[in-house]
C-alpha positions as CSV (number, residue, x, y, z in Angstrom):
1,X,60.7,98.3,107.9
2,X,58.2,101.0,109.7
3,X,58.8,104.2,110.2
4,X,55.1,105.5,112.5
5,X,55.6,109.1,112.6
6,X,52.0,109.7,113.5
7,X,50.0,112.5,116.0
8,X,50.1,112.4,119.4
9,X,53.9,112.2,120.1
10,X,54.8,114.6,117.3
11,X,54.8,118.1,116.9
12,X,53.3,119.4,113.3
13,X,54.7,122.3,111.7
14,X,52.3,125.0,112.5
15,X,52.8,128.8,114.3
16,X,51.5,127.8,117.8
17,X,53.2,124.2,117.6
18,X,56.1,123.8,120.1
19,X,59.4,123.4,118.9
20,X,61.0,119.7,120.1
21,X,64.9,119.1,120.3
22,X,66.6,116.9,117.8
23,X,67.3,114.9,120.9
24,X,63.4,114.5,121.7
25,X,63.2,113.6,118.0
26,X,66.1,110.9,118.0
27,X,64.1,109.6,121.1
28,X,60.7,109.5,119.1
29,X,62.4,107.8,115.9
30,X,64.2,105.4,118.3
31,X,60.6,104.3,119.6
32,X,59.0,104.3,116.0
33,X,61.5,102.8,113.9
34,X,62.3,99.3,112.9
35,X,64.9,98.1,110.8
36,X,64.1,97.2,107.5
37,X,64.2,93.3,107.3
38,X,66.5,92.3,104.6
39,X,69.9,90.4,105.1
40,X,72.3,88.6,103.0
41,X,75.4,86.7,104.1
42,X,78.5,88.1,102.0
43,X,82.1,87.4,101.7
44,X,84.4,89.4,104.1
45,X,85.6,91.2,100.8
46,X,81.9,92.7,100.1
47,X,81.0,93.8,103.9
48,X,83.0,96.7,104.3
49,X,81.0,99.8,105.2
50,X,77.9,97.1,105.9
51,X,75.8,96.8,109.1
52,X,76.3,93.6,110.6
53,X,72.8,91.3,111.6
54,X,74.2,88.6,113.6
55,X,76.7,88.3,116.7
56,X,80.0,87.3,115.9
57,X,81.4,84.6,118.3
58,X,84.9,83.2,118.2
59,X,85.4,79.6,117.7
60,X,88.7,79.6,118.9
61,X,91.1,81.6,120.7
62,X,93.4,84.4,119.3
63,X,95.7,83.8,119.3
64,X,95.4,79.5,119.6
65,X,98.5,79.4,121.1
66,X,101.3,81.2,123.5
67,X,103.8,82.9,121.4
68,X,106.6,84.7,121.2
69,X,106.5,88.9,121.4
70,X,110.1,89.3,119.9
71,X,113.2,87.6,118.4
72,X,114.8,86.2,121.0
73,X,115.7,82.7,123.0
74,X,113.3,81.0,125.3
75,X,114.1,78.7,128.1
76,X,112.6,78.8,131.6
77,X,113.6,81.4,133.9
78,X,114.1,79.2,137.0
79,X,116.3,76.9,134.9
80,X,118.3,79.7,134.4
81,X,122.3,78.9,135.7
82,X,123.9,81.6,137.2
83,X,126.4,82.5,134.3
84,X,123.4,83.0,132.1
85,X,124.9,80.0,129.8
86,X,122.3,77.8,127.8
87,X,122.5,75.4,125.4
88,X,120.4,75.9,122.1
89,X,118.8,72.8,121.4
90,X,116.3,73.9,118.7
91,X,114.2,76.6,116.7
92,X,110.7,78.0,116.5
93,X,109.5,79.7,113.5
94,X,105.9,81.6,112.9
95,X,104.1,78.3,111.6
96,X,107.0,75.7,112.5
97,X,107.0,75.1,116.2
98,X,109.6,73.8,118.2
99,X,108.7,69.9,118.3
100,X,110.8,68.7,121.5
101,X,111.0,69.3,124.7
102,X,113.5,72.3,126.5
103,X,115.0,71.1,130.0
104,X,116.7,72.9,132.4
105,X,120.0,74.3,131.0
106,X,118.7,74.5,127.7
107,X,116.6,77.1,124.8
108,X,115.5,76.9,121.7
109,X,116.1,80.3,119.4
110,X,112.7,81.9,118.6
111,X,111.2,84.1,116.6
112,X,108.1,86.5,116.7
113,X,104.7,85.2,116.8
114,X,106.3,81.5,117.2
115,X,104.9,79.0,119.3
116,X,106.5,79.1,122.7
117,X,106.3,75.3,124.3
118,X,104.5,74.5,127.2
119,X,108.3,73.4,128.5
120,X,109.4,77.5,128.2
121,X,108.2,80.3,130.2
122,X,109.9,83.2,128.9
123,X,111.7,84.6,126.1
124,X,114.8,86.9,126.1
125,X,115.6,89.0,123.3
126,X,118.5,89.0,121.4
127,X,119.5,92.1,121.6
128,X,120.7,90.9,125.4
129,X,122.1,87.4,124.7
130,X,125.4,86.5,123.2
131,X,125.7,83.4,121.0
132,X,128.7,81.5,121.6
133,X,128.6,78.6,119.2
134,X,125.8,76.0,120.0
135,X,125.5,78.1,123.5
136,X,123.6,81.5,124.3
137,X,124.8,83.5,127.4
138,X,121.9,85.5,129.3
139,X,122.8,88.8,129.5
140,X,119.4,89.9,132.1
141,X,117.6,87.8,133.9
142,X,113.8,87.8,132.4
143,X,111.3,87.1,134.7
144,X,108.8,84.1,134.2
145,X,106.4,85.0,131.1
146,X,108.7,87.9,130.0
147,X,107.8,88.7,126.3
148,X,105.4,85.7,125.7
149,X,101.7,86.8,124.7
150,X,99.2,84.2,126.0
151,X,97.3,81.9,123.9
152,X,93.4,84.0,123.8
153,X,95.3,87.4,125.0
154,X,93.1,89.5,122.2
155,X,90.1,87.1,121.6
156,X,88.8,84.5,124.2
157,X,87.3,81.4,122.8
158,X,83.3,81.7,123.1
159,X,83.5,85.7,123.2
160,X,81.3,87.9,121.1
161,X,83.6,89.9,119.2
162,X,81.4,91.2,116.9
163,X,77.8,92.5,117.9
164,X,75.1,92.9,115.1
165,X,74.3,96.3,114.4
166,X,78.2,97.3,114.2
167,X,79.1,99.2,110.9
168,X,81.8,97.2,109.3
169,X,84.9,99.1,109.3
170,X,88.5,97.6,108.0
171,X,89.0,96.6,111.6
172,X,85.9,95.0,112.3
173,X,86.3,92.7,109.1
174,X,89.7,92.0,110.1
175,X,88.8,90.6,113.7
176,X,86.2,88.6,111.6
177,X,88.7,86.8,109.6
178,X,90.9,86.7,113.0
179,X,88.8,84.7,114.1
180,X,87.7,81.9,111.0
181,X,84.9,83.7,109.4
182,X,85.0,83.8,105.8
183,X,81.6,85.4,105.5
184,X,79.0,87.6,107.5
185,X,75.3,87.9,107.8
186,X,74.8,92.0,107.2
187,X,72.0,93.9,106.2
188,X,71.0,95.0,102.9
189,X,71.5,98.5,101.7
190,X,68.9,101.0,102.2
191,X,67.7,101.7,98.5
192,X,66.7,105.8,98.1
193,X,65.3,107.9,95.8
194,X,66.1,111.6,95.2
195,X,64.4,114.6,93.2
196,X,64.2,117.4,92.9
197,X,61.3,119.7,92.4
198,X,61.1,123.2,90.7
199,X,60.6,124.3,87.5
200,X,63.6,127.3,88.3
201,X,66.1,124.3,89.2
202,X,68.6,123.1,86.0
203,X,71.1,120.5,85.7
204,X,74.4,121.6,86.2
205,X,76.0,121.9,82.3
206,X,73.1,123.6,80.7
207,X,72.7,127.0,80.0
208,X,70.9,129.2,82.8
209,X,67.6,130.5,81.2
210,X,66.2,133.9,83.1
211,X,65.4,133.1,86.7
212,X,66.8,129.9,86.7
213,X,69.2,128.5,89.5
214,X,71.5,125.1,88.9
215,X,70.4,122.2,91.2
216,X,73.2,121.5,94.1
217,X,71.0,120.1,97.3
218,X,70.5,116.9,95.1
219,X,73.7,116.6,94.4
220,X,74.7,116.9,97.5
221,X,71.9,114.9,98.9
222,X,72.9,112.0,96.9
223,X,76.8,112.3,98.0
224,X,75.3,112.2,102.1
225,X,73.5,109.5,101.4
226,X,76.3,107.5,99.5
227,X,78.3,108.0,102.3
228,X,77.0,106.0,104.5
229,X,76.0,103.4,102.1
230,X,72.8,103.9,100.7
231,X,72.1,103.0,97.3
232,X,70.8,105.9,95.7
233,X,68.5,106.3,92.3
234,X,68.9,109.8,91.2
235,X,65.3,110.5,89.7
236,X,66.5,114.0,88.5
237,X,64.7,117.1,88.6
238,X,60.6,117.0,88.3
239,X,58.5,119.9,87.2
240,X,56.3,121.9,89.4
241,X,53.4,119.6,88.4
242,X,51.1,117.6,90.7
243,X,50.4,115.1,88.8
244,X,54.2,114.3,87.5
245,X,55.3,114.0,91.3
246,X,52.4,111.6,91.9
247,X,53.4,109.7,89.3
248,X,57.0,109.6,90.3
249,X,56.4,108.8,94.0
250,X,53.9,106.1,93.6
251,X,56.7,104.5,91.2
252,X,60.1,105.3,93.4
253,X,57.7,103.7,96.8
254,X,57.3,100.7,95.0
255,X,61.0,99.5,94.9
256,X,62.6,101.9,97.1
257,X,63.1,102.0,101.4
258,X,63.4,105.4,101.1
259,X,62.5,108.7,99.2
260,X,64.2,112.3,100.0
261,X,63.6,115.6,98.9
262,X,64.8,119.3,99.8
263,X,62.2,121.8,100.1
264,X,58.9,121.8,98.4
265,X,56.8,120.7,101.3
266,X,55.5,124.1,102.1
267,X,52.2,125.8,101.4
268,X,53.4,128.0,98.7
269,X,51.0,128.0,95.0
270,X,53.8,125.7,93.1
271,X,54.5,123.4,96.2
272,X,53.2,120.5,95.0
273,X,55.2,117.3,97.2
274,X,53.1,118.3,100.2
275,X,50.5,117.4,98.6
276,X,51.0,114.7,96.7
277,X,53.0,112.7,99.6
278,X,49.6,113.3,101.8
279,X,47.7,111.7,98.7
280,X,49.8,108.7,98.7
281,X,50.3,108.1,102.5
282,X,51.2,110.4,105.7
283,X,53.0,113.5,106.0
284,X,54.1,115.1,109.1
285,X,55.6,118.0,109.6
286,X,58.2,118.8,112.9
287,X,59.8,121.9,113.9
288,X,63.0,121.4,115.4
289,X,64.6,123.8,117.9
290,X,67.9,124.3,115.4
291,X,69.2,126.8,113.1
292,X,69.6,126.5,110.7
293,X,67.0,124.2,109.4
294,X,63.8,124.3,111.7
295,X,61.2,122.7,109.6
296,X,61.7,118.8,108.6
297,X,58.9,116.4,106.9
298,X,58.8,113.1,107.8
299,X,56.1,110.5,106.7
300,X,55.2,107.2,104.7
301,X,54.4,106.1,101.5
302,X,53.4,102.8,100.9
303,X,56.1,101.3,103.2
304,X,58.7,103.5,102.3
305,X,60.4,106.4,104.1
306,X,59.6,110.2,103.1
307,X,62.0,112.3,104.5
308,X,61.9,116.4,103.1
309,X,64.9,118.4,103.9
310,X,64.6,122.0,104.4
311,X,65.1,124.1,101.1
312,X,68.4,125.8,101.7
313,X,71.7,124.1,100.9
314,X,73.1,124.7,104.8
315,X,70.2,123.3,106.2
316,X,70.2,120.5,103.9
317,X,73.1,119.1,105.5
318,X,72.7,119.9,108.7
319,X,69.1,118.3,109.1
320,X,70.8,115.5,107.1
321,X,73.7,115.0,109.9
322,X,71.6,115.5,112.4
323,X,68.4,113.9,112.2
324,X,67.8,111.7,108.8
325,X,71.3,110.5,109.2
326,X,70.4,108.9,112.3
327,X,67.3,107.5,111.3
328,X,68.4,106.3,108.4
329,X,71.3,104.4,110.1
330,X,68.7,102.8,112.6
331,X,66.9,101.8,109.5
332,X,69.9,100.3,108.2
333,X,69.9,98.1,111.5
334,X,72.8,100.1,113.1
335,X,72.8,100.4,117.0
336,X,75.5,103.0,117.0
337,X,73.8,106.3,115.4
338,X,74.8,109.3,116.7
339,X,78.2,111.0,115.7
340,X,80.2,112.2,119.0
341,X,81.2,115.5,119.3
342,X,84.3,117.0,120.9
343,X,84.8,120.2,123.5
344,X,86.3,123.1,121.7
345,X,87.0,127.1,122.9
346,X,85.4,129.8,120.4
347,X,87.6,132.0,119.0
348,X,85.0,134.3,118.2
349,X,82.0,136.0,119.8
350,X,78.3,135.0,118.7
351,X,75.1,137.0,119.4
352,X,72.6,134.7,120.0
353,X,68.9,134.4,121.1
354,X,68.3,131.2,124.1
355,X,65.4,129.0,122.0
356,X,67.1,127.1,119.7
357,X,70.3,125.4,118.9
358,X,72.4,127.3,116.5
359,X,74.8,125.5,114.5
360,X,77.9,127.4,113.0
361,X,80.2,126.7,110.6
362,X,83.4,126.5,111.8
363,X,87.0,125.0,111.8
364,X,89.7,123.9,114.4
365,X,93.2,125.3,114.9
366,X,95.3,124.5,118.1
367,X,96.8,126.8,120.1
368,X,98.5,126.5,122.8
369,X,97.7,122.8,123.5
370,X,93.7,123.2,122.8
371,X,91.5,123.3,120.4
372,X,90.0,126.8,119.0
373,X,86.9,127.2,116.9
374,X,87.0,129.6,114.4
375,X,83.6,130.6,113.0
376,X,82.9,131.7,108.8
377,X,81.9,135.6,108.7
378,X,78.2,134.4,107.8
379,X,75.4,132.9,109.0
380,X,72.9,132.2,105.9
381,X,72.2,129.6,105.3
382,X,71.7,129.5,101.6
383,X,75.9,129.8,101.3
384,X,77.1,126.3,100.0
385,X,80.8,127.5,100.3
386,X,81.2,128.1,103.7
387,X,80.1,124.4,104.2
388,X,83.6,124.0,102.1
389,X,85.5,126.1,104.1
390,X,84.3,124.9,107.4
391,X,85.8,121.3,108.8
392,X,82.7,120.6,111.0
393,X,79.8,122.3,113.2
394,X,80.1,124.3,116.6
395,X,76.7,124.3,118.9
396,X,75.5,127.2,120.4
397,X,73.3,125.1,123.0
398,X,69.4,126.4,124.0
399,X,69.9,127.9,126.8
400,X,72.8,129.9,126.0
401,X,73.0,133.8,125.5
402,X,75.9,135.2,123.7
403,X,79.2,133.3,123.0
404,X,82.7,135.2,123.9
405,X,85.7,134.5,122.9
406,X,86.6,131.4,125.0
407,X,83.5,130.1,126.1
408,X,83.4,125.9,125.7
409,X,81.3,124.5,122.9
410,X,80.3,121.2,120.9
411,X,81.9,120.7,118.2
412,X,80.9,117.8,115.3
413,X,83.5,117.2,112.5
414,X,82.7,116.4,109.0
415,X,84.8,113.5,109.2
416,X,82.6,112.1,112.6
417,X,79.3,113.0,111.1
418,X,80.3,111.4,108.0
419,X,81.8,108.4,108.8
């Protein structure tokens, strides 16, 4: 795995440094990172949720043979006499096909997903055919190949179904087996460690001394990282003490691909990561053109992954869907990063300054056949619970001024950015 996040291309965090778009970013990480380089073959049963490190090519086709779409008689269509009157010669069942040959004047009953014979051409359903002891009348006339799905209809024999870098969903793993594969090549979890820093932060369940503040970014840093499949060791909360998160980094690099923090990369007295990332490896420091959540670190420490989070539990999340999601994914060897985002109408107006893309906390409601944005009262981004309230994320793009009531914007859902 690499992750080069050195000068030259980057930004660093300082007060003349240009601010850089979380696209330019995704477009600097795409260049810099490689996937980390382990993979395992598992059993269908363990690859859900996996990223997938081979191509998947069918052996065979899917289905292997022409069957039957419905319940019904089949026969050929030109053999069909005028009075529609057949005689029924035989039977095909799902996984006991018909073993003769049908001639003109004749059908064999058959049943859905049966194996029509190469003697047939069509099926008619039942619901239009009469039976009249060992004879079935015709009701309509069915065309040649009515209600008969071809042999390699969903899957052609040869065809990549599966490409590696797909994220295994139920459907994914169920084309795999469609197709005779009882296991899969994927890659191996990302393995992460998270702290916390801050000798004001306490576990949740202990008393609050004076000044102190429970700790809910790595809690919630630890549910977006599970989410998409990343084995997490929660290293709890360490002191503000140099020496301690030395320590603790040195020994999380070792056997980790990534480590991840929220806030306490600045310059403050007690803000010791800064400087104890920089004395284990490389630190660098972008300023992205969002809100909230401007400031990111990024950097490397003995082969593993730093990436610092902004402070503030908003901005945690939304630095995590938008940037360190993605690269975290392309570390995990998936090709498909970026979570798509739907047009929506505000239902609100929005003062805002052109610079920087401002992301609101919003949900959808429909009216009148489109979507509507509605938008929480506030904007801080220290308020955990209108991440609760809100279904997703509207943009407020760049360039734009102020928002009126229905003006078009982007808008991410949880679900999407979390999937």
């Amino acid at each position: 795995m690499s992750t080069d996040f050195d000068a030259g291309q980057v930004n660093k965090f300082d007060a003349g440094a240009a601010m850089m778009s979380v696209e330019q970013a995704l477009d600097l990480l795409a260049q810099r990172v490689v996937p980390q380089r382990r993979v395992e073959e598992l059993p269908l049963a363990q690859c859900l949720g996996r990223v997938l490190a081979e191509d998947v090519v069918s052996p065979l086709n899917v289905p292997p043979h022409d069957n039957s779409a419905m319940d019904g008689y089949a026969f050929t269509a030109a053999h069909l006499p005028a009075d529609g009157r057949l005689r029924r010669i035989g039977r095909s069942a799902a996984g006991h096909p018909f073993p003769g040959v049908v001639g003109p004047g004749e059908c064999i009953r058959i049943l859905t997903g049966a194996v029509v014979p190469a003697s047939v051409d069509c099926v008619a359903m039942q619901e239009d055919c009469t039976v009249d002891g060992d004879f079935v009348i015709v009701g309509n006339r069915p065309q040649s190949g009515a209600n008969c799905r071809k042999a390699g209809e969903d899957v052609a024999q040869g065809a990549v179904v599966l490409k590696s870098g797909t994220r295994l969903r139920p459907q994914e793993v169920g084309l795999a087996a469609a197709v005779g594969r009882a296991r899969l090549a994927v890659h191996a979890p990302l393995r992460a460690a998270v702290f916390s820093t801050g000798d004001e932060i306490n576990m949740p369940g202990t008393v609050l001394p004076p000044g102190g503040i429970y700790d809910s970014n790595r809690t919630t840093a630890c549910g977006l990282l599970q989410s998409i499949g990343v084995q997490v060791t929660d290293l709890g909360i360490l002191p503000d003490d140099r020496a301690t998160i030395v320590a603790a980094l040195d020994k999380a690099a070792a056997d980790h691909d990534v480590i991840l923090t929220s806030g306490g990369v600045s310059v403050g007295d007690e803000d010791h990561v800064k400087a104890a990332v920089e004395s284990l490896g490389s630190l660098h420091f972008w300023r992205l053109a969002i809100k909230p959540g401007k400031p990111v670190a990024l950097g490397d420490i003995r082969g593993a992954t730093f990436i610092g989070l902004p402070g503030n539990p908003v901005a945690v999340m939304v630095v995590f869907l938008l940037l360190a999601r993605p690269l975290l994914l392309r570390l995990m060897g998936a090709a498909d990063t970026l979570p798509a985002t739907i047009p929506v109408r505000a239902d609100f107006s929005f003062r805002h300054k052109p610079g920087r893309r401002e992301w609101l906390r919003a949900r959808l409601v429909e009216r009148d056949g489109q979507l509507w944005a509605e938008k929480f009262a506030s904007e801080s981004s220290g308020v955990l619970s209108s991440m609760v309230w809100a279904d997703g994320l509207v943009a407020v793009p760049e360039e734009c001024g102020d928002v009126a009531p229905g003006d078009v914007l982007q808008y991410l859902s949880f679900a999407e950015a979390l999937r």
